[in-house]
C-alpha positions in Angstrom: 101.4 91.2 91.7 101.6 94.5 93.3 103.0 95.1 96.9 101.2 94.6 100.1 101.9 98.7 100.6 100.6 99.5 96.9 97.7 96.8 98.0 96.7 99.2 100.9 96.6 102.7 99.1 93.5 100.7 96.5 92.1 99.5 99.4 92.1 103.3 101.1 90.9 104.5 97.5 87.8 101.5 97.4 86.6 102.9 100.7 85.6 106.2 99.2 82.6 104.2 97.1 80.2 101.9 97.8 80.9 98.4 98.3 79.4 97.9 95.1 81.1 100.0 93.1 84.8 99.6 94.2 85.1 99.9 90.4 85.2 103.4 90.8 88.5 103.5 92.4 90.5 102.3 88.8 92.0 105.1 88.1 93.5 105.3 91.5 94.3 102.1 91.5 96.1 102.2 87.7 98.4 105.5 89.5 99.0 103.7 92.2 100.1 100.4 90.3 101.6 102.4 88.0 103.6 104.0 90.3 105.2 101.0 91.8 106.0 99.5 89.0 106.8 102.8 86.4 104.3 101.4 83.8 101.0 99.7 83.2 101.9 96.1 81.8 99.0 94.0 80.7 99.1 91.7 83.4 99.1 94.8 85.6 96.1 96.0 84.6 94.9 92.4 84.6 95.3 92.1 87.9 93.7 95.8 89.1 90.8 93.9 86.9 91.0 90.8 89.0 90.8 93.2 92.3 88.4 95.5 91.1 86.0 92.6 90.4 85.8 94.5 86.5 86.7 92.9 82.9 90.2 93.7 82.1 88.4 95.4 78.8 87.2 97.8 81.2 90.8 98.6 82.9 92.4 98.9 79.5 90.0 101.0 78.0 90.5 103.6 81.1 94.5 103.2 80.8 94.5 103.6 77.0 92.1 106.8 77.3 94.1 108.7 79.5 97.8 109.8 78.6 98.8 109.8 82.3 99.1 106.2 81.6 102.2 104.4 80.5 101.5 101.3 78.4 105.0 100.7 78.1 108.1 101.4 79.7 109.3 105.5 79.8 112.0 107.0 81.6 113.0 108.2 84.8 111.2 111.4 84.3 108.5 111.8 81.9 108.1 115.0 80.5 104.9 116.1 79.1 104.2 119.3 76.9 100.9 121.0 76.8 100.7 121.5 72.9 97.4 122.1 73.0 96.3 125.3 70.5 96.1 128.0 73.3 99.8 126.7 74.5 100.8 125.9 71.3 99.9 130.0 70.7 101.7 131.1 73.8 105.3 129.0 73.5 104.2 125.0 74.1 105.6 124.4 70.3 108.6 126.6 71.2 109.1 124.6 74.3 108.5 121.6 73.0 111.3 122.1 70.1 113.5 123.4 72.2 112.9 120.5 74.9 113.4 117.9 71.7 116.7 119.5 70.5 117.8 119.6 74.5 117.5 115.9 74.9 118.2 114.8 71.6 114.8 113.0 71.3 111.2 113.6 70.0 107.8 112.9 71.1 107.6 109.6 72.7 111.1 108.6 72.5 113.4 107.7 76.0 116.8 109.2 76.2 119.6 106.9 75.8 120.3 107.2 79.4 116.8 106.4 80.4 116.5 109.8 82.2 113.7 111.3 80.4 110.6 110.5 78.2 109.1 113.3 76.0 105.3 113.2 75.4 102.7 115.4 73.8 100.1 116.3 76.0 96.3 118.0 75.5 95.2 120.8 77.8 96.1 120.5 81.1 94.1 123.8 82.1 96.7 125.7 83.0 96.6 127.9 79.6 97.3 131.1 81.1 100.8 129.9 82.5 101.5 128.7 79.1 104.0 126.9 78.1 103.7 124.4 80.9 104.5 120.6 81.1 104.3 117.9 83.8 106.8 115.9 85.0 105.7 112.4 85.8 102.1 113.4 85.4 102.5 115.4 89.1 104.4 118.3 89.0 103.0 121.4 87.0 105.6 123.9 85.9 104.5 127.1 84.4 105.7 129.8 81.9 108.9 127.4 80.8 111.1 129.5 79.3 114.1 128.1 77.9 116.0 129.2 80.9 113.7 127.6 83.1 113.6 124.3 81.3 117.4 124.3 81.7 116.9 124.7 85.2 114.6 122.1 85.6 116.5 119.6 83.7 119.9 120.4 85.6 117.7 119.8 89.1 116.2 116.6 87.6 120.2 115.0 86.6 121.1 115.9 90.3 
């Protein structure tokens, strides 16, 4: 199900627990799946289950907790804006409008192109460098003026 390469990174992650609770390591090993395959599918997560030696119950109710997670197929680049109140005080909304009218999408829609995913996102404690949003749940960027969200698109297309 996942790649011998994808297969190794869990296995690195299990060896920072004890042998009996490799369990531990499921929110590595839902990134990492994720990761090689762009979204968590339920036979995915079945199968981190299956690994893990846990009750796929368990794996879903990790993966439908967090919003890093994608139960279901986003774009290239997924986009999320901190809309949280102390962003939401300091631009987030702002951004996030101004993001939506960019793209032509709202929250939780994919471009037609399949470039980009917009998603609302809760605190991601960076309020003081408000508005910020993650791109692909991995790379912060602070103070996004509208300028700066141009730019970062345009680098994105390239």
């Amino acid at each position: 199900m996942l790649s011998t390469e994808s297969l190794e990174k869990i296995d690195r992650e299990i060896a920072k627990y004890p042998v009996e609770q490799k369990q531990s390591a499921v929110m590595s090993a839902l990134a990492i799946a994720q990761t090689e395959k762009g979204w968590l599918a339920n036979e995915t997560m079945d199968f981190v289950a299956e690994y893990l030696g846990m009750q796929p119950i368990a794996v879903y109710e990790v993966a439908t907790f967090y919003n890093m997670y994608n139960l279901e197929p986003v774009g290239k680049y997924k986009l999320t804006v901190c809309t949280n109140l102390p962003c939401a005080l300091s631009g987030g909304n702002e951004a996030a409008a101004y993001l939506k009218q960019k793209l032509g999408i709202g929250f939780n829609q994919t471009t037609s192109d399949g470039q980009f995913t917009l998603q609302e996102g809760e605190c991601m404690g960076a309020c003081g460098d408000s508005p910020v949003l993650l791109v692909n749940n991995t790379r912060m960027c602070s103070f996004m003026s509208n300028e700066m969200i141009d730019e970062m698109l345009e680098e994105l297309r390239k």
